[in-house]
C-alpha positions in Angstrom: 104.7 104.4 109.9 106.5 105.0 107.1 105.1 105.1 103.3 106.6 100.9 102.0 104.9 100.2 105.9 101.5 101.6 104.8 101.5 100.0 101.4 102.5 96.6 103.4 99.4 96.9 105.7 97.1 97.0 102.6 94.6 94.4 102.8 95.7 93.3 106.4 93.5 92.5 108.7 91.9 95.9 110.5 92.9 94.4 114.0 96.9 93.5 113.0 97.4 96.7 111.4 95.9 99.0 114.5 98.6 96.7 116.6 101.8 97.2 114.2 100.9 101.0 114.4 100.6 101.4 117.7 103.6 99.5 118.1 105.6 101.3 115.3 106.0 104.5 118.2 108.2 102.7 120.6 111.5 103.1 120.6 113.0 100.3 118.1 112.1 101.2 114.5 110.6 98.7 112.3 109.5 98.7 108.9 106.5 96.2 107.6 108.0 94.5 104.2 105.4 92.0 104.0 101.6 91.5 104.0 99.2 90.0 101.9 100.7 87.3 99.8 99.3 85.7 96.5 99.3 82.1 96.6 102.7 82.6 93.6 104.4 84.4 96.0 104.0 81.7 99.5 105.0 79.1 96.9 108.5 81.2 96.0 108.5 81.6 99.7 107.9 77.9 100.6 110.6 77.2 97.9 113.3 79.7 99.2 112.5 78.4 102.4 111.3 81.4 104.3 107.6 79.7 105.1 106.8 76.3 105.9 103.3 76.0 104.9 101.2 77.2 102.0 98.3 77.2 104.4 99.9 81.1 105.5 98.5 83.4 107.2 99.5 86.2 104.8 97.1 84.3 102.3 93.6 85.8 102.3 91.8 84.4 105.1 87.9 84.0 105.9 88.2 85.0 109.5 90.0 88.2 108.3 87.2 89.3 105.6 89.6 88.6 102.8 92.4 89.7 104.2 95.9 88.8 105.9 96.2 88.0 109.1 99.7 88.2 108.7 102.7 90.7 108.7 107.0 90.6 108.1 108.7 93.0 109.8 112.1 93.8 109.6 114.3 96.2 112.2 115.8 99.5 110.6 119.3 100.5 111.4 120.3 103.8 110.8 117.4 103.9 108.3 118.0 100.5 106.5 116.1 97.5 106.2 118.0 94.8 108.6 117.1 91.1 109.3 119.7 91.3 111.8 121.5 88.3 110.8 123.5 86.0 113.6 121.7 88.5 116.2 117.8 87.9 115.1 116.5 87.1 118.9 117.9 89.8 120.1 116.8 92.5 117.5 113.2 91.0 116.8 113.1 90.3 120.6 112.9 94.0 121.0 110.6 94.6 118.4 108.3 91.6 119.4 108.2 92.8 122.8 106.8 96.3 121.6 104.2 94.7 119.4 103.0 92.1 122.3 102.5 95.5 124.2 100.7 97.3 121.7 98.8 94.3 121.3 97.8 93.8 125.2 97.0 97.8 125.4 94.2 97.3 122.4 93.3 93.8 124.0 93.9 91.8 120.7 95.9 88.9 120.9 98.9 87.9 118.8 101.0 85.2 117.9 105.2 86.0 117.2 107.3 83.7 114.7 110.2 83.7 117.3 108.6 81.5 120.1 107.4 78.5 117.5 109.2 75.8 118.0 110.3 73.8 115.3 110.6 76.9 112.4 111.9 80.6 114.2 110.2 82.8 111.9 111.7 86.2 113.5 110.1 88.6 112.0 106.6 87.3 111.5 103.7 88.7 113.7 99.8 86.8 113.0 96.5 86.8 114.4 95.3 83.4 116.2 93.8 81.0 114.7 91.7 80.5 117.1 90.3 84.4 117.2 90.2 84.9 113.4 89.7 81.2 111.9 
């Protein structure tokens, strides 16, 4: 993971961040450009319309211990950040499925952005609310 990744998992929840790691060796490259949000920045994001809720998972959570359960990832192309516009299923569809591995080799179970119905959120990855309430 590279050093803006590691600064994103800061105060992520332990689980998440041993997923996104693992994950981060396959071959798509990926960079995490979101974590841990203040409750300023989910309401610029609710606003700009980039989250639907300000009851986010990037917002510190008590199943978490205080942390995120929550990450944005974005794909890298030839070493920039790229939100693959007009092609997101496809590009986060590759990186999704390398997380959903990760996550199935460590046993911890993860929710993707891109199979919700009503709002795609491509590149967000969370933690059940079921597992971490």
């Amino acid at each position: 993971m590279d050093h803006r990744s590691e600064h994103s998992l800061t105060q992520v929840h332990p689980d998440l961040c041993r997923v996104i790691r693992a994950a981060a060796q396959a071959p798509q490259p990926f960079v995490v450009v979101y974590g841990l949000r203040t409750l300023a920045a989910e309401r610029e994001a609710c606003a700009s319309g980039r989250s639907t809720t300000m009851h986010s998972r990037h917002l510190p959570q008590t199943g978490c211990a205080g942390d995120a359960c929550a990450i944005d990832v974005a794909a890298l192309t030839n070493g920039e950040v790229d939100f693959a516009r007009g092609h997101e299923a496809i590009v986060f569809g590759h990186i999704w499925r390398q997380i959903r591995a990760a996550a199935e080799a460590l046993n911890i179970p993860v929710e993707w952005g891109g199979d919700w119905k009503t709002f795609k959120d491509w590149g967000h990855v969370q933690l059940p609310w079921a597992q971490y309430p």
